[in-house]
C-alpha positions in Angstrom: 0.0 0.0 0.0 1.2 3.4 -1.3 2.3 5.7 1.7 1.2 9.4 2.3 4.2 10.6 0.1 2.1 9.5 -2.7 -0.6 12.5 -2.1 0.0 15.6 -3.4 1.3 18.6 -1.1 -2.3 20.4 -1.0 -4.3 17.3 -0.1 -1.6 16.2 2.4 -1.4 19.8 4.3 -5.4 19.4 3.9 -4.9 15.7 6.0 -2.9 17.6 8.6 -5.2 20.2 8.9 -8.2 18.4 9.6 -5.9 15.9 11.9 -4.5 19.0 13.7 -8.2 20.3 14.5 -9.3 16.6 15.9 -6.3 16.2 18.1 -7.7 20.0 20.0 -11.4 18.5 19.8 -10.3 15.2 21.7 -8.2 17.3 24.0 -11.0 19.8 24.7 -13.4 16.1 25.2 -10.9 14.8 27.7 -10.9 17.9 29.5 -14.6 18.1 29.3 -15.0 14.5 30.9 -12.0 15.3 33.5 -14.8 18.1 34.9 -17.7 16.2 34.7 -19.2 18.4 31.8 -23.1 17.4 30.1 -22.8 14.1 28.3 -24.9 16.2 26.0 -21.9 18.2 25.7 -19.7 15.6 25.7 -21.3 13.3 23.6 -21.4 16.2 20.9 -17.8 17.2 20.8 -17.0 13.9 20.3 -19.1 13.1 17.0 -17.5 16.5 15.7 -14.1 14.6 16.3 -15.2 11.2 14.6 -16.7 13.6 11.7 -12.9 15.6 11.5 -11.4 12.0 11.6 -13.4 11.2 8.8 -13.2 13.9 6.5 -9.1 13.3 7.0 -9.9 9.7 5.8 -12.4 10.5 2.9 -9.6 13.3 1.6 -6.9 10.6 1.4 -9.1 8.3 -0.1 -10.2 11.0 -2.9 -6.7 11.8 -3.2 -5.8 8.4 -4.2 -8.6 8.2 -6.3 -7.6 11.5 -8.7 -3.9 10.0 -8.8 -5.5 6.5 -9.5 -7.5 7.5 -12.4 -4.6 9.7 -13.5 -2.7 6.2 -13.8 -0.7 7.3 -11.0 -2.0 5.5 -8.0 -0.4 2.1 -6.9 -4.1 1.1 -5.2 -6.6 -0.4 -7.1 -9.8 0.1 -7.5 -11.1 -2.7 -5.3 -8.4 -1.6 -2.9 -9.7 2.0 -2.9 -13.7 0.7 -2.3 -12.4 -1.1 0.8 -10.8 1.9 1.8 -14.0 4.0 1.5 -15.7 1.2 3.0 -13.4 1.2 6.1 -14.9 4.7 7.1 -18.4 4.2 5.9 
């Protein structure tokens, strides 16, 4: 399986990005259970970190996709549907 270098730059600083903003949602989630916050609350934050966790998946996927139909991608395209599949 094709490593990260394979993205290009944009989509690969976009991955990072939406990483970066997860990481300080989960921090802000443990903080919120460390003081006994709403699970309301809680429970909220969290799904806006599983969404940021996805959208870093599904733009690694795409990527792959562009570079794959390009001729560029060493995945498949059954390799690329279990990918997608993985975070559906």
């Amino acid at each position: 399986m094709p490593d990260l270098a394979a993205v290009d730059d944009d989509a690969r600083a976009a991955v990072l990005n939406r990483l970066r903003r997860a990481q300080g949602q989960l921090a802000g989630v443990i903080t919120m259970v460390e003081s006994g916050r709403d699970c309301r609350d809680v429970v909220t934050q969290l799904a806006a970190v599983s969404r940021a966790l996805d959208r870093a998946g599904f733009k690694i996927v795409a990527s792959n996709m562009r570079q794959c139909l390009n001729g560029e991608s060493a995945l498949t395209t059954d390799e690329l549907e279990r990918l997608f599949l993985a975070l559906a």
